[in-house]
C-alpha positions in Angstrom: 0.0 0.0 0.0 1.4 3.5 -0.9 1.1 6.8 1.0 -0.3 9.6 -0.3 2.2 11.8 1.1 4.8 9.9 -0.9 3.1 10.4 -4.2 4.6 12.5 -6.7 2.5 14.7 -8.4 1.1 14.9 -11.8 -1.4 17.1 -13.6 -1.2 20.7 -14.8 -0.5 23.3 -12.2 -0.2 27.1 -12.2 2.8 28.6 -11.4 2.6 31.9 -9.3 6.3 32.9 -9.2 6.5 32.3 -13.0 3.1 33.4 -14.0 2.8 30.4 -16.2 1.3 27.1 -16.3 3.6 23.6 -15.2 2.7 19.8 -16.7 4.3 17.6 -14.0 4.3 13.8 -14.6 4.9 12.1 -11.2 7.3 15.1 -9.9 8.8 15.9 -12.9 8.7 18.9 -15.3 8.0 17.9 -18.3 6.9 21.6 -20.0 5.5 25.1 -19.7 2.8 27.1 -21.0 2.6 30.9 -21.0 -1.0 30.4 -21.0 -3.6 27.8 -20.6 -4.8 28.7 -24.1 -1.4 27.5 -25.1 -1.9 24.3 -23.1 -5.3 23.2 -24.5 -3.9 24.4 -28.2 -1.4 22.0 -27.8 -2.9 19.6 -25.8 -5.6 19.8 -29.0 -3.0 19.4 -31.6 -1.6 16.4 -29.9 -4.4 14.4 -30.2 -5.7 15.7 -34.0 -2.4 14.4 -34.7 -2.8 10.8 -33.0 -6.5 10.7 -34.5 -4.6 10.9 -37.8 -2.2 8.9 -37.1 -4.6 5.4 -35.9 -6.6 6.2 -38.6 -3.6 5.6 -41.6 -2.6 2.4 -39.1 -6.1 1.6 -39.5 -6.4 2.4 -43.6 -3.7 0.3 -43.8 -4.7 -2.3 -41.8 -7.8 -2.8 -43.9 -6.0 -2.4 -46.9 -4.1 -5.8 -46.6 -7.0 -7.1 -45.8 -8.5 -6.3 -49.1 -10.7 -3.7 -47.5 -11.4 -0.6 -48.8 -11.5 2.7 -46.6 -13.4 5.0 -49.1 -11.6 7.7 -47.1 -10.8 10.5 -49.9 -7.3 11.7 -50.3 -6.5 15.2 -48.0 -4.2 17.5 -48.7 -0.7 15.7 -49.3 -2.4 13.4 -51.6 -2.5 10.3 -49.1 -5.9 8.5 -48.8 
């Protein structure tokens, strides 16, 4: 059983001596925001980008399975 008190923390705090915003992951830093607009921007481009990314794994996936996707090509010309 663990204590509490020896839990390192993790989540996204404000910073009041830096005026900015901290992502800890069990104690450590692992960045800063100058704003929490910043954070969820990011935070929002993180996971567009992994929504992008299962879906190819999935495309492709189907494709050797003699699927097809029907998705329509975007923007680099992929499908």
């Amino acid at each position: 059983m663990t204590d509490k008190a020896d839990k390192k923390p993790s989540g996204v705090f404000f910073s009041k001596s830096g005026g900015d915003y901290v992502v800890l992951w069990k104690g450590q830093e692992v960045v800063r925001y100058a704003s929490i607009e910043a954070f969820v921007e990011a935070h929002q481009a993180g996971l567009l980008a992994l929504d992008e990314s299962q879906a190819d794994l999935l495309e492709k996936y189907y494709q050797s399975i003699g699927v097809s996707t029907g998705r329509s090509p975007d923007k680099s010309g992929r499908s």
